[in-house]
Residue frames relative to the residue before (quaternion, step in Angstrom):
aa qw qx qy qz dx dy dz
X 1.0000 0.0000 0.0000 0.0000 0.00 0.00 0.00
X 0.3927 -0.5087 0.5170 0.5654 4.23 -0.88 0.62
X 0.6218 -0.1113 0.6786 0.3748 1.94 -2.63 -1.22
X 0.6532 0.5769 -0.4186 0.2557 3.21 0.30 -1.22
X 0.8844 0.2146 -0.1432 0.3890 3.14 0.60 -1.80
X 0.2551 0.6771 -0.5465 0.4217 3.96 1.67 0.59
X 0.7108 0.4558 -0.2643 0.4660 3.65 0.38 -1.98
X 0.6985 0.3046 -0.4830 0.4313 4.47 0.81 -0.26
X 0.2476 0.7782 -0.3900 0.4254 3.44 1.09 0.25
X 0.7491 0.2985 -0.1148 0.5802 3.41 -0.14 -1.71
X 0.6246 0.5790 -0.4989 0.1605 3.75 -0.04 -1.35
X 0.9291 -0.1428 0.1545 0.3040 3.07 -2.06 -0.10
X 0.7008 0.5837 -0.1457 0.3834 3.18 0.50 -1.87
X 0.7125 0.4381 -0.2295 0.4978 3.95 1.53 -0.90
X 0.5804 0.5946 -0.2407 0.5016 3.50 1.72 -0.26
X 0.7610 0.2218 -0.4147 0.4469 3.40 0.90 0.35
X 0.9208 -0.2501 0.0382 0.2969 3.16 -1.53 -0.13
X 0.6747 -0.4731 0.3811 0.4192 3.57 -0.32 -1.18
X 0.4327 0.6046 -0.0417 0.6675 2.87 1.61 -1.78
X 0.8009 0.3436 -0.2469 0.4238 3.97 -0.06 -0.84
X 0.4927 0.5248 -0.3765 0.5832 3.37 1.04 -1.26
X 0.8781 0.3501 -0.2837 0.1609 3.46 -0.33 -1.03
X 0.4973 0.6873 -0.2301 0.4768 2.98 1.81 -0.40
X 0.5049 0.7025 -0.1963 0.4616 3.23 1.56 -0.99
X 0.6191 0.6905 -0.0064 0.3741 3.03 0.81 -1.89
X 0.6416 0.5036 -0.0868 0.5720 3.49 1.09 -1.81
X 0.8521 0.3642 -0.2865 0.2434 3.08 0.23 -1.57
X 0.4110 0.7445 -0.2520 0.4617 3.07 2.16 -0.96
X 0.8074 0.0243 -0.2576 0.5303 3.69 0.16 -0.52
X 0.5874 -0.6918 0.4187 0.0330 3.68 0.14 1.04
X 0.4820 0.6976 -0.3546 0.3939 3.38 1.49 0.47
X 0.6808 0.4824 -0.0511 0.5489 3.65 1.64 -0.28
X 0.3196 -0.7688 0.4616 0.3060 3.68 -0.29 1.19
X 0.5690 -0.5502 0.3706 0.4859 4.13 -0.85 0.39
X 0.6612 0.4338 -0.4079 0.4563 4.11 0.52 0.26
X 0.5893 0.5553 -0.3530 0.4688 3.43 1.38 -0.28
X 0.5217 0.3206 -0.2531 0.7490 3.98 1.45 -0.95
X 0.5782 0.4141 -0.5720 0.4086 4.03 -0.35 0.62
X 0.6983 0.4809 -0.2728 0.4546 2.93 0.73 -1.42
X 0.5334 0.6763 -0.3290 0.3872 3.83 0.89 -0.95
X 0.9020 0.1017 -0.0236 0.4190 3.68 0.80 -1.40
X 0.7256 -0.5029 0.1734 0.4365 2.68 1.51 1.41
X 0.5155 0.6286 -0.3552 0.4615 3.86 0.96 -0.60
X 0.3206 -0.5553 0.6716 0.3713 3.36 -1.78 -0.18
X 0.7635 -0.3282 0.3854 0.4011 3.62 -1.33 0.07
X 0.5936 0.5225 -0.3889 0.4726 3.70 0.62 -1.53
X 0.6625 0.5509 -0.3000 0.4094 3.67 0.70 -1.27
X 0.5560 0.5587 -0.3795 0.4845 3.53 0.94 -1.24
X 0.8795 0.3618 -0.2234 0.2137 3.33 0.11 -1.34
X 0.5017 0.6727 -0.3237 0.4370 3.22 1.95 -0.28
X 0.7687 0.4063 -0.3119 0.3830 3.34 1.31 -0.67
X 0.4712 0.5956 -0.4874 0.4310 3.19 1.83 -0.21
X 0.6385 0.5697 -0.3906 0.3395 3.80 0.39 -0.70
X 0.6204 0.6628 -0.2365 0.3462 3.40 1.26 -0.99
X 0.6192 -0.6013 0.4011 0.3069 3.65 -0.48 1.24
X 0.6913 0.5102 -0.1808 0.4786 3.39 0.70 -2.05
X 0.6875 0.5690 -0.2531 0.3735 3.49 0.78 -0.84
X 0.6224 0.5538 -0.1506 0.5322 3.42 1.49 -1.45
X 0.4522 0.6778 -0.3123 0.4884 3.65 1.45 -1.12
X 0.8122 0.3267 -0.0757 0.4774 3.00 -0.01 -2.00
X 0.5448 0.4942 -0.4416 0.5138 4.32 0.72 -0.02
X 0.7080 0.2688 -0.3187 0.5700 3.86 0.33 -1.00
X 0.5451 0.5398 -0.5397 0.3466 3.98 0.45 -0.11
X 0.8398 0.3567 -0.2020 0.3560 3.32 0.82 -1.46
X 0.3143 0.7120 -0.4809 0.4038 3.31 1.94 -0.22
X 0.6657 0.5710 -0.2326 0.4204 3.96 0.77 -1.96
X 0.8443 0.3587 -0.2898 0.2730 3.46 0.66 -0.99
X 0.6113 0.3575 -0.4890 0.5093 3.44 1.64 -0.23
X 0.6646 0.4027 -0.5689 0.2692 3.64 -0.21 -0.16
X 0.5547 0.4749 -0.4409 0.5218 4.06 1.13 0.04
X 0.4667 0.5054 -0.4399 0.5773 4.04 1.12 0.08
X 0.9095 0.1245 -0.0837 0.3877 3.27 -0.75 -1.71
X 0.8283 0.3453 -0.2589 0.3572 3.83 1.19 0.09
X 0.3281 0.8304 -0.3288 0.3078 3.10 0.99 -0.56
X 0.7276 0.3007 -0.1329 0.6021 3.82 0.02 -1.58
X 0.6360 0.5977 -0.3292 0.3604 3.73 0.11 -0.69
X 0.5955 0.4326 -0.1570 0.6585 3.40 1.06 -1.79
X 0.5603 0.7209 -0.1411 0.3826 3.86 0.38 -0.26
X 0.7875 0.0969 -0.0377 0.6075 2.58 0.68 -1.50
X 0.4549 0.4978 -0.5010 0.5425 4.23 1.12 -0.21
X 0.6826 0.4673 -0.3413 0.4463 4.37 0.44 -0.57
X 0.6099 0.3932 -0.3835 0.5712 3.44 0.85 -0.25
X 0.5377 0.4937 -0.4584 0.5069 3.90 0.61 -0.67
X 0.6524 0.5047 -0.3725 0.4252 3.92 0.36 -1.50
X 0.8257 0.3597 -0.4251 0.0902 3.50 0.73 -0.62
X 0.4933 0.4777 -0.4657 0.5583 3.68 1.33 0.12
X 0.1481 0.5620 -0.7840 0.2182 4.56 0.25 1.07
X 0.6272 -0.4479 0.5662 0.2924 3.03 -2.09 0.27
X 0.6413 0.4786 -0.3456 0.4900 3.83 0.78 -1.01
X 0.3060 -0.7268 0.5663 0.2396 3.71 -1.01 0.85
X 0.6720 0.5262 -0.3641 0.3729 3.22 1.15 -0.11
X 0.7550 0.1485 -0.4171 0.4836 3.35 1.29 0.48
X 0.2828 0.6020 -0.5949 0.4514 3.03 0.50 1.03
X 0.5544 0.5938 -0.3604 0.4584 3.82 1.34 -1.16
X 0.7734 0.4392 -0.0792 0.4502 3.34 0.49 -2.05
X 0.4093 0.6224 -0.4113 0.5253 3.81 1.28 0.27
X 0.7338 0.5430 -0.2002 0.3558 3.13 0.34 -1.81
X 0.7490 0.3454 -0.2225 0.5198 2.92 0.67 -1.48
X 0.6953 0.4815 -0.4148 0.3356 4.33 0.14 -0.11
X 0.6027 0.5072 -0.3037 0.5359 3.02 1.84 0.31
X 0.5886 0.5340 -0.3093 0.5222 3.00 1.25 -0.38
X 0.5717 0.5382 -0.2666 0.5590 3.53 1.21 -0.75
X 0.7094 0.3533 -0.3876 0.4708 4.12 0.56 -0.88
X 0.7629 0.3466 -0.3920 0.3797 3.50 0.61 -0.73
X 0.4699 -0.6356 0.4359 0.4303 4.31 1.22 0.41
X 0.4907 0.5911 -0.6134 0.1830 3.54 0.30 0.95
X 0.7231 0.3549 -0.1746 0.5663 3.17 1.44 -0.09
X 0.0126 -0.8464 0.4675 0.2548 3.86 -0.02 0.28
X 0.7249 -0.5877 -0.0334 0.3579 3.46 -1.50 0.32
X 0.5531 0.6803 -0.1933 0.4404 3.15 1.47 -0.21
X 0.3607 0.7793 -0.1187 0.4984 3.03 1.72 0.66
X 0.2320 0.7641 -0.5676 0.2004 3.71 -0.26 0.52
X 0.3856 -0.5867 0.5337 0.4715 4.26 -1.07 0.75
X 0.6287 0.5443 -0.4500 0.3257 3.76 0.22 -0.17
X 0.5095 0.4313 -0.3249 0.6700 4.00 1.12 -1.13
X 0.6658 0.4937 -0.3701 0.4195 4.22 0.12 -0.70
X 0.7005 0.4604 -0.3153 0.4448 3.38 0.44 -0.91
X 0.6655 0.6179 -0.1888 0.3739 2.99 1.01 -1.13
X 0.5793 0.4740 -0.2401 0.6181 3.54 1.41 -1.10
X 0.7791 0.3382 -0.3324 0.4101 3.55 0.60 -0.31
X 0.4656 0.5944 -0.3714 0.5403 3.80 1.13 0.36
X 0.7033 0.4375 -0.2280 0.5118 3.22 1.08 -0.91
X 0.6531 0.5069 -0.3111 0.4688 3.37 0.78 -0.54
X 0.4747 0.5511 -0.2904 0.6218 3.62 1.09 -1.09
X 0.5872 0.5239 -0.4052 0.4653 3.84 0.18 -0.55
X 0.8735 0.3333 -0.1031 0.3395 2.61 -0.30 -1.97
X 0.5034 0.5050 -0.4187 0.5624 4.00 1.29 0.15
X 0.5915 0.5364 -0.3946 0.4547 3.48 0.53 -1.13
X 0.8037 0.2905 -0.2908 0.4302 4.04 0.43 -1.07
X 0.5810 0.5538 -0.4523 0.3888 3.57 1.04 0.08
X 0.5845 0.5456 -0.4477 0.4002 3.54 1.00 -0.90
X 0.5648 0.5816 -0.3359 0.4794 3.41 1.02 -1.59
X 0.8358 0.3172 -0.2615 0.3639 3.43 -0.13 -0.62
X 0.4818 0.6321 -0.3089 0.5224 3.52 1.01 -0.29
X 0.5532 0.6929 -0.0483 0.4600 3.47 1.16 -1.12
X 0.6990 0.6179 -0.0503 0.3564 3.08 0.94 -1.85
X 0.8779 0.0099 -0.0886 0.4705 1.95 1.47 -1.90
X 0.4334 0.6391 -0.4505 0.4480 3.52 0.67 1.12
X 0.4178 -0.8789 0.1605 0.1652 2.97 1.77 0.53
X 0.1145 0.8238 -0.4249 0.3573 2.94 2.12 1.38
X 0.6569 0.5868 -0.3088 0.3589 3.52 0.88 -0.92
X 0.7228 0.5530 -0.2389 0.3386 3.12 1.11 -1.58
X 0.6449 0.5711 -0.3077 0.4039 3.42 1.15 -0.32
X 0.5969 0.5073 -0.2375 0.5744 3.33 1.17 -0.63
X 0.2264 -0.8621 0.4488 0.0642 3.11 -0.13 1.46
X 0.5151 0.6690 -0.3060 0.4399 3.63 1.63 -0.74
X 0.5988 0.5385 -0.4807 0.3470 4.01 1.22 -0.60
X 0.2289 -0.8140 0.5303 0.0608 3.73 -0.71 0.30
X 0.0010 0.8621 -0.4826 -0.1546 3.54 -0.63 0.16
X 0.8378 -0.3780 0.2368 0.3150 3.53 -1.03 0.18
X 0.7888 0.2506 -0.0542 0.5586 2.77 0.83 -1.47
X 0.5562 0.3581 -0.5424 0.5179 3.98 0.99 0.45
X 0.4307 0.4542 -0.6819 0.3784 4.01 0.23 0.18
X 0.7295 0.4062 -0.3950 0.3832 3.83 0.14 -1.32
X 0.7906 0.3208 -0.3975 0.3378 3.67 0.33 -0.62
X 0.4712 0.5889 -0.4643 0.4643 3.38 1.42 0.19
X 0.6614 0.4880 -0.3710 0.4321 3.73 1.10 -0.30
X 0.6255 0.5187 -0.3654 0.4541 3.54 1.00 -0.78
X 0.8148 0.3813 -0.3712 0.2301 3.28 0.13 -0.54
């Protein structure tokens, strides 16, 4: 079993009552006016609406909201993205790759291999000027008479 779906397990939605859970449930598939699910768990409406207002309550609605659409959607949506991933268009096949990569967190959303590549060019950089400079100063550079810089070519031109 994940983590993923152990940690919807524990959450919010399993921490309240019965009576709540089920209310939860009702309100979730929207098929029932809020005095009809009062009337269901015994409550009056006023009650309904106190628990809609409740944080713990809201918690436990977007928990259980997560856990049926990981139940009744999840593997489906899955499995139609794995079909997407042999499409004729390379560009979704591209944009496949990467929303899978995104469901399973190897990639987050702010992400892209192009922003990645990019973070890694920069990094490569920024090592490249530490070594150099590290160098500098341990005074590896100075001996090597072949290192050159920019700005002695110009004063090698002025004079």
């Amino acid at each position: 079993m994940s983590e993923v779906y152990k940690s919807l397990q524990n959450g919010p939605f399993f921490e309240l009552d019965k009576r709540r859970q089920k209310a939860i449930a009702m309100l979730f598939e929207d098929n029932l006016s809020d005095e009809e699910i009062a009337k269901s768990v015994n409550r009056s409406r006023q009650t309904l609406n106190k628990w809609k207002n409740d944080s713990k309550f809201k918690a436990a609605q977007e928990h259980y909201k997560k856990l049926v659409v990981k139940k009744d959607f999840e593997s489906k949506a899955l499995r139609e993205l794995v079909n997407l991933l042999d499409a004729k268009s390379e560009m979704v096949r591209l944009q496949t790759a990467i929303t899978i990569l995104k469901m399973s967190g190897m990639m987050s959303d702010s992400s892209t291999p192009e922003l990645d590549e990019a973070k890694i060019r920069k990094a490569n950089a920024e090592a490249d000027i530490a070594r150099w400079k590290a160098d500098e100063l341990t005074g590896r550079n100075k001996a090597d008479d072949s290192t050159v810089l920019v700005d002695d070519i110009g004063d090698a031109e002025d004079e």
